[in-house]
C-alpha positions, 0 to 999 in steps of 0.5 A: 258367278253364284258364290255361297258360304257353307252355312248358307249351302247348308241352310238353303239344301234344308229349307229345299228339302222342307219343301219337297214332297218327297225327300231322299230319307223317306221323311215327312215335311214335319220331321225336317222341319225342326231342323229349319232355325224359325227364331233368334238364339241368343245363347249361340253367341254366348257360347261362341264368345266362351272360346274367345281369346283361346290359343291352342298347343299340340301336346303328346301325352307321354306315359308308358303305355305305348299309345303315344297320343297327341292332343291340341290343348286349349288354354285361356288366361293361362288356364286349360281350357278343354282338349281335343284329338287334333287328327293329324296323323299322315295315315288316317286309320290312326285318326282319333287315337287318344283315351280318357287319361289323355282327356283327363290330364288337366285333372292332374296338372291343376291336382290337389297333390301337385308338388308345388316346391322343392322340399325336404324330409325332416320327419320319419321316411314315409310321415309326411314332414316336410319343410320348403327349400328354395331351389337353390337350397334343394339343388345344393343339398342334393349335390352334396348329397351325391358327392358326399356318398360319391367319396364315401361308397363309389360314383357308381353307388349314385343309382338313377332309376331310369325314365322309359326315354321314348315317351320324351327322348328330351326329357328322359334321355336327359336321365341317361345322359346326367348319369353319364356324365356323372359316372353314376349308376343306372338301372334297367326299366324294360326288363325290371317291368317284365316288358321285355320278351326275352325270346326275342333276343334268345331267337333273333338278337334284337331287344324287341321287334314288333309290327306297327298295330295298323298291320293288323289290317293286312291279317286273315287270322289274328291270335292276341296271345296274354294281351288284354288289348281292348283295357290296356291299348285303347287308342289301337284296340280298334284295329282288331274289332275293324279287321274283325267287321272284315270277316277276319277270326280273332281269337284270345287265349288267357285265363281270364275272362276280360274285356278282350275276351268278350270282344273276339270270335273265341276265348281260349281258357288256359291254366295259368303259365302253361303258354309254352304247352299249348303253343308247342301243342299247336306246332304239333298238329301243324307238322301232323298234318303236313302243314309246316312252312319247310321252304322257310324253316329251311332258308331261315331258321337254325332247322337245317343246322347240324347239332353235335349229339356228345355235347348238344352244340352246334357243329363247326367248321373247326371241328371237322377241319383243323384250319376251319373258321370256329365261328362257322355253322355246319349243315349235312350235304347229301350229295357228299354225304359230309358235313358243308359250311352253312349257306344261307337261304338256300335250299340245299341242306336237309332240314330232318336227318341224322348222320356219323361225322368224323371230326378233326381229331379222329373221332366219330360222332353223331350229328342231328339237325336242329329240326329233327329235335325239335320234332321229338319234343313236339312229339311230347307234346300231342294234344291230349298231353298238352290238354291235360297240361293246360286245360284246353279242350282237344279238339280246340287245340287241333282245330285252331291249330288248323286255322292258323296254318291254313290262314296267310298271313296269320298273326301273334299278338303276345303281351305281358301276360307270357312276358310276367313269368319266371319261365316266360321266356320258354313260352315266347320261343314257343310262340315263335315258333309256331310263327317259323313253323307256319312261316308267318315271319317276316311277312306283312299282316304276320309276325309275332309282336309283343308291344309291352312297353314303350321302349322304341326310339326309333332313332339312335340317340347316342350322341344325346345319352352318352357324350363324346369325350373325344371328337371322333367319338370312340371314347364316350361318358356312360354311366355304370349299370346295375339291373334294377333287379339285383337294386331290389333284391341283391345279387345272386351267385349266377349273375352276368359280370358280377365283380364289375358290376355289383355294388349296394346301391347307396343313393337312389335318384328316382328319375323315372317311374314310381320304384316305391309304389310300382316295384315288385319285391316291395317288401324286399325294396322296404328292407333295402330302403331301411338298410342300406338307402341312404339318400332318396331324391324324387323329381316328381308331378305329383305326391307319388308313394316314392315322392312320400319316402324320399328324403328329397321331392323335387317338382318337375313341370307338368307335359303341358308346361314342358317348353318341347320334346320329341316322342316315338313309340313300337305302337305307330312310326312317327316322331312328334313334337310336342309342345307345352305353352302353358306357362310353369305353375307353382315353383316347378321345373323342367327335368333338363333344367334340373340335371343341368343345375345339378352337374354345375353344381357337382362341375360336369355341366359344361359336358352335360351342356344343355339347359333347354329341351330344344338343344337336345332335340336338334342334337337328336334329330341331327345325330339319329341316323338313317330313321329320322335323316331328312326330319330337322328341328325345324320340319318337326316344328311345322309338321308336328308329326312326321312318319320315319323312315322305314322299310316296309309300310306298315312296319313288319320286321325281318322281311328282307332277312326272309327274302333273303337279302340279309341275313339274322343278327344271330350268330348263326344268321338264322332264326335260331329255335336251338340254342347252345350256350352252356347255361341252356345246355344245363337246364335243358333248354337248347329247345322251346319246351314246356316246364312248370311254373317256377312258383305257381304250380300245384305240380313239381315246380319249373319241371317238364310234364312228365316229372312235373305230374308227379308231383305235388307243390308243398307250398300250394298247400298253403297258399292254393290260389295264384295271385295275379296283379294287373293292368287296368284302363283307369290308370297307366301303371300309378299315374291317373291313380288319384284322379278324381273323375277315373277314380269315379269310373273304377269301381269303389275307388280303391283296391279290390281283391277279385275273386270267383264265387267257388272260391269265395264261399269256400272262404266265407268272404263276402263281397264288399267286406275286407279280406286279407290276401297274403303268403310268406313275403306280404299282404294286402288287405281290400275289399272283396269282389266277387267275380266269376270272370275269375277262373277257380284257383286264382285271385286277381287285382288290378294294381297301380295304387298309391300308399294312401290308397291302401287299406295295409299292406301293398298288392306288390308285397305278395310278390317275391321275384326270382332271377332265372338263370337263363336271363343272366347268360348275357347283361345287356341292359333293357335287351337281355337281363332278369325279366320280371316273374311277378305273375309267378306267385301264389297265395291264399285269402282269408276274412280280415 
């Protein structure tokens, strides 16, 4: 028996093809030739000895991105080495996945700004005076701190801002869980950020529910929806441009012409916030050409329910029978002729009708189905008025319309783009019914996804966030939430629960996210820090803008020195561990540590308990229940990557409750499009309908079209350009904004107002120069950048940058965020609260 290495194979099959006289490429003997070694290099073992001695740990980078990446880090002599894409995940389409801010982390690890020890303020707030404390001076001095304005003001006016716990459940659920312990307060994250779709709650009482990206594959037609994909999510842009090699139509509807446009099939150019017409528009030809999914609309959604026509509710049993159950929803039978409790699925009840129903007190009504209203505001909303609504040519909207329908499965893909509005909520119901209406939900390759932050645990951590105060549980430590919104900009008269909940916040722990450099309203939050903050305390990596007006900066570890944690994100279904072995660098700490030397100090660490990440993860994994059951500690440590448990493969929601196997999570049961509560009622919005920008209209604000066209928006006379502050890929949000090498790579290195030549000339701006972007609330003044991929009406920057970064002003001082009504029926924090409105805003730039 002949034995062979694979170098020596390798070796042998080259010099064979050197010699052949014809060759299976076509080549010549000479071009093969240079592949043959013909004398010694020396320089290949100095290469290879270069990597002697190395040791390799498999980290996750960690930040809200949703790309939950991992990576095998190479250290020597306790020094990061290099790192690599480990391709490691069980389903190989997500092999590689990682991006230049995961390449680049060491840059931030070894950074110039890395905060090295523990310090306080001893100058102005934002002066850069600091004095060095031990560790135990600094853990004194906030706990006293916190005590002292715990007696002055209330427990609750200790406020965390909360981390985004499925980046690290270890490390930032630890957040959740020294609040609770505490009694503190704490914020909300998924709303504040303008992450979370609000339609999803307001349609199927989930917080969010989305496809993993790899069921991108299993599409015939894809919309990406106000996501600019291909900058925003690197490691999975490439799903799109694959099933897109496979003869599947991508199209992207967007104001802007950015990279995501310039890598699909059509861009679709519409005016800025006029999502919900143009969805609506689509729906309209989609039943106009007899398209319509009825069978679904049927069995599934609150079409085929009965809506009391003196009131705009839903009809109950209560209403037509004195002992019928107020809680159960009424469809009309024909056969009877009489209104008949709801029966899911079923194919009994008419979906379009109206009829005279005599109630339980005599009187006589008429009730419609939710459907045949929805038909009359589709009728609103033909192609030629949602044209002249949203700029898209007619044909467009008729043809994709077509398209779409005729496709299956046909999916949505819906950003932040529609989330950022004041009314985005209106758009998201819109796009999902478009999704009911063609019956794309709940079936593989369809769907309507928003992946707009990294919110998803994909297990139950409450045992880790909220401690047992007894042993059976039904008593618990949690702390006190105050959406993050009212933190910012006060309470308003319609705010949910505001006699329990409001209080000025006194103490700010910014344990997650940069709140001083990140938040909208920044000139609102100054006013607050200024007034009413008297206590700042800013864990941090690096010298962010909160760690620069904190009274307190307390350096945490970097991810590659975090001992352990355990990682999920909506993106893909796996749990990771992740590991850091580097050893810690200069004084810094890992978060646990820091919560637990606290609460011993404020005499809760023998509830808070854990001092060590491992503790906590195989609390997490032994208490998450049925998504993670079967994944120990022990497995996690050895796999490193383990998919959960799920029902479908890939991952797409609500396919049981569209077989008919269980019903909605609403009250109803059914996707309900029609919506009831009082608040809806009195705005008008019981249905998905189209109204004007709250801010950036130059129509009659947050009206329908037909009152809206009208009008004229007084204050785009003065501030006539809308203002949009974006995502870029050079940074997640403010982290890798000071990074050298990205810095390099993006542009000049520092903001840009990016403006269309049309609109720059009418200014005299010039490019290169500074200029000034301003309105009422604040400004910013930056170099110009002339950009035709900028639509006419409309100024762009891309944001995350640190105070020493900008020139004056802030690029989130132009912004001023109004709380809609709507978002305050219900408080449940990070599912149904005030969704930021940020790219509601308008303004005006002039030459500095």
């Amino acid at each position: 028996m002949t034995t062979s290495t694979r170098r020596s194979f390798f070796k042998g099959s080259l010099a064979a093809l050197v010699g052949a006289s014809v060759n299976p490429f076509g080549q010549t003997s000479a071009a093969l030739a240079a592949l043959v070694q013909t004398e010694a290099r020396p320089w290949e073992q100095q290469m290879r000895d270069r990597f002697l001695g190395e040791t390799k740990f498999r980290a996750v980078n960690m930040p809200n991105c949703t790309g939950s990446c991992g990576w095998n880090v190479f250290v020597k002599d306790g020094i990061v080495q290099r790192v690599e894409q480990p391709l490691d995940y069980p389903d190989d389409e997500y092999n590689p996945r990682g991006c230049m801010k995961g390449q680049t982390y060491v840059r931030r690890v070894y950074a110039a700004d890395r905060i090295k020890y523990p310090m306080r303020r001893v100058g102005a707030r934002g002066a850069g005076l600091w004095e060095r404390l031990s560790w135990d001076e600094a853990l004194d001095y906030v706990a006293s701190e916190m005590k002292r304005i715990s007696e002055k003001y209330g427990k609750n006016t200790v406020w965390i801002y909360p981390p985004v716990p499925a980046t690290g459940l270890v490390k930032q659920g630890g957040g959740f869980r020294f609040a609770s312990v505490n009694g503190f307060g704490i914020g909300t994250f998924y709303n504040w950020y303008g992450d979370l779709p609000l339609a999803h709650p307001i349609t199927w009482n989930v917080q969010t529910e989305e496809h993993e990206f790899r069921d991108v594959l299993n599409t015939k037609y894809a919309i990406i929806w106000g996501s600019d994909i291909f900058q925003t999510r690197m490691p999975d842009a490439h799903f799109f441009t694959d099933v897109r090699a496979k003869g599947v139509k991508l199209v992207y509807i967007a104001p802007y012409f950015d990279p995501t446009a310039s890598g699909v099939d059509e861009w679709v150019k519409i005016r800025p916030g006029t999502d919900a017409a143009l969805a609506l528009g689509l729906c309209h030809v989609v039943v106009k050409k007899g398209l319509a999914d009825e069978a679904h609309l049927r069995r599934t959604t609150s079409g085929p329910l009965l809506i009391r026509e003196d009131n705009s509710k839903y009809l109950k049993a209560s209403d037509v029978d004195p002992d019928g159950d107020p809680k159960t929803f009424m469809v009309y039978d024909s056969k009877t002729e009489t209104p008949v409790p709801d029966v899911y699925f079923s194919d009994e009840p008419p979906l379009t009708g109206s009829w005279s129903v005599n109630l339980a007190n005599g009187e006589t009504i008429t009730c419609s189905t939710s459907h045949t209203l929805f038909l009359k505001t589709l009728d609103e909303h033909d192609p030629e008025t949602v044209s002249e609504i949203t700029g898209v040519p007619v044909d467009v909207i008729e043809r994709i319309a077509v398209e779409y329908a005729s496709a299956d499965p046909a999916s949505i893909w819906s950003g932040t783009g529609i989330n950022h509005w004041y009314h985005g909520d209106l758009m998201g119901r819109a796009v999902i019914a478009l999704g009911c209406m063609t019956g794309n939900v709940g079936k593989q390759g369809g769907g309507v996804s928003p992946w707009a932050g990294q919110y998803r645990m994909r297990l139950n951590p409450t045992d880790y966030f909220f401690p047992k105060k007894n042993e059976d549980g039904s008593e618990r430590y949690r702390p006190v939430p105050l959406d993050t919104a009212y933190v910012v900009n006060g309470p308003t008269e319609t705010m949910a629960d505001k006699e329990k909940l409001w209080r000025q916040v006194r103490c700010i722990y910014a344990a997650g996210g940069n709140l001083f450099g990140q938040a909208s309203d920044q000139a609102q939050l100054a006013k607050t820090l200024e007034e009413e903050i008297e206590f700042i305390v800013s864990p941090e990596i690096q010298m962010s803008s909160t760690a620069q007006l904190a009274d307190v900066v307390l350096p945490v570890v970097s991810w590659y020195e975090l001992p352990m944690d355990i990682c999920t994100t909506p993106a893909h279904p796996y749990i990771q561990m992740h590991e850091g072995a580097l050893p810690r660098i200069y004084d810094a700490k890992p978060d646990i540590e820091i919560y637990y030397e606290l609460c011993k100090r404020l005499g809760t660490g023998d509830i808070f308990e854990f001092n060590k990440p491992e503790q906590a993860a195989d609390l997490l994994l032994k208490t998450g229940g049925p998504r993670v059951e079967g994944i120990t500690l022990e497995r996690l440590k050895k796999e490193r990557v383990i998919k959960v448990n799920l029902p479908t493969d890939p991952i797409a929601p609500f396919t049981e409750e569209v077989e008919g196997k269980k019903k909605f999570a609403t009250a109803s049961g059914r996707q309900e499009l029609y919506k009831d509560e009082d608040r809806f009622i009195e705005y008008g919005e019981q249905l998905p309908i189209h109204k004007e920008p709250h801010v950036a209209s130059p129509y009659g604000t947050s009206k329908v079209w037909s009152e809206a066209k009208k009008e004229r928006n007084p204050n785009m006379q003065a501030y006539p350009l809308v203002y949009h502050a974006r995502h870029t890929r050079w940074s997640v949000h403010s982290s890798w904004r000071t990074t050298d090498i990205l810095l390099k790579l993006d542009d000049i290195g520092e903001p840009l107002i990016e403006i269309n030549r049309e609109e720059a000339a009418k200014r005299d701006l010039v490019a290169g120069k500074y200029a000034i972007a301003y309105n009422q609330h604040g400004y910013i003044k930056a170099k110009v950048k002339v950009r035709d991929a900028v639509p006419p009406g409309a100024v762009l920057i891309y944001f995350g940058w640190q105070r020493q970064q900008i020139r004056e002003g802030h690029w989130n001082g132009l912004s001023r965020v109004d709380i809609n009504p709507i978002h305050e029926i219900y408080f449940v924090p990070n599912v149904w609260g005030p969704v930021s409105g940020h790219f509601d805003q308008i303004c005006e730039v002039k030459k500095a």
